[in-house]
C-alpha positions in Angstrom: 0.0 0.0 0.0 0.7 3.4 -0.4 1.2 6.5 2.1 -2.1 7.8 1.7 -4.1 4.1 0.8 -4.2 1.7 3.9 -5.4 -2.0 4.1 -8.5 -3.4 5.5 -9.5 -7.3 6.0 -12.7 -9.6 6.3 -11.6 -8.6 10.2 -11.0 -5.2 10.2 -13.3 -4.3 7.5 -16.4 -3.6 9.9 -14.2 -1.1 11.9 -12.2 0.2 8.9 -15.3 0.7 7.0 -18.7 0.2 8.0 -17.8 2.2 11.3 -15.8 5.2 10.0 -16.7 8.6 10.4 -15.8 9.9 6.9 -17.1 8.4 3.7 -14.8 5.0 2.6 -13.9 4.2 -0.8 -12.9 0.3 -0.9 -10.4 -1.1 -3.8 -11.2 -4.5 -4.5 -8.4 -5.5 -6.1 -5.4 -8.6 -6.7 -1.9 -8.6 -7.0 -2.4 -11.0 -10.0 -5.0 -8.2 -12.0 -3.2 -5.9 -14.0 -5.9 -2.7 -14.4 -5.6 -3.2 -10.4 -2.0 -2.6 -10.4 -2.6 0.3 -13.0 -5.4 2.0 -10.6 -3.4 2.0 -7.7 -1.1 5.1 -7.9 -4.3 6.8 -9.1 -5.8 5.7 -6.0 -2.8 7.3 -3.8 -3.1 10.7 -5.6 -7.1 10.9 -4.9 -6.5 9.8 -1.3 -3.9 12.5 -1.2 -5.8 14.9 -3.1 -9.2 14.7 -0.8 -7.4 13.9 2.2 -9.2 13.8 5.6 -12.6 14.4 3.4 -12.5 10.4 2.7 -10.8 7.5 3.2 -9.2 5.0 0.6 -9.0 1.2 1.8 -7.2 -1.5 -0.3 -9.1 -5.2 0.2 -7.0 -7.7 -1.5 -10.0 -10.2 -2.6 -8.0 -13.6 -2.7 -6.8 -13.2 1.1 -10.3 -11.8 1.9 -13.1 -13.6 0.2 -15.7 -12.3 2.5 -16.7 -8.8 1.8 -16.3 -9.4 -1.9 -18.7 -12.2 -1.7 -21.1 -10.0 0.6 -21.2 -7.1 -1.9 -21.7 -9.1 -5.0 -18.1 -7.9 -6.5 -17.9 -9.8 -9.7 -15.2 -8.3 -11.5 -11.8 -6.1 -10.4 -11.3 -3.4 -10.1 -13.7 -2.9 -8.1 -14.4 0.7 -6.3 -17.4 0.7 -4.2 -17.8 4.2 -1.7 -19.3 3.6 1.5 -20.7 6.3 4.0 -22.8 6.1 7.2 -21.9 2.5 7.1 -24.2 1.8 3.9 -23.1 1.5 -0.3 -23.8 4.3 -1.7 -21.8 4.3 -5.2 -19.5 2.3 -7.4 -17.4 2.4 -10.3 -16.0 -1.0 -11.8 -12.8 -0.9 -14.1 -9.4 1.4 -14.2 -10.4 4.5 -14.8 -9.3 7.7 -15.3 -8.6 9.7 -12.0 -10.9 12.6 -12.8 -13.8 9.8 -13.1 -12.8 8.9 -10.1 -12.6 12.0 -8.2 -16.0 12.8 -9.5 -17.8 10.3 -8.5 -16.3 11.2 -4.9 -16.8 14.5 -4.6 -20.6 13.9 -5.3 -20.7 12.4 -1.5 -18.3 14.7 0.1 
């Protein structure tokens, strides 16, 4: 992960996520998927960009097969924005950081 990205798990994501106090936008991604590796520094510059106004978690999908499974992630990349504890957005694929940024700034 990068500075401004952090991990979550199947344990932590409850905490990391569902419980936080700014909205969350969670990466479903692998090390084995190429557009995941391609998203990532994207990723870092939003996270960096927004800053305190969000969070950016990173759930690696082959170590953590629950949340995936609970949030009917079919494909990765997979971007889905949390807030209050409930989905309220998504965005599927690599795309380009501005697409990114504004879907976010929609809910922030």
């Amino acid at each position: 992960m990068g500075q401004n990205t952090q991990p979550t798990t199947d344990q932590s994501f409850e905490k990391d996520v569902l419980q936080s106090d700014v909205p969350v936008l969670v990466d479903f991604w692998a090390a084995w998927c190429r557009p995941c590796l391609a998203l990532a520094p994207k990723l870092e510059e939003v996270a960096g960009e927004l800053g305190s106004k969000i969070k950016v978690v990173k759930l690696n999908i082959d170590e953590n097969p629950d949340a995936p499974s609970k949030y009917g992630v079919k494909g990765i990349p997979t971007m889905i924005l949390f807030k209050a504890g409930k989905e309220i957005d998504q965005i599927v694929g690599n795309h380009p950081k501005e697409n990114i940024l504004a879907l976010l700034q929609k809910h922030v």
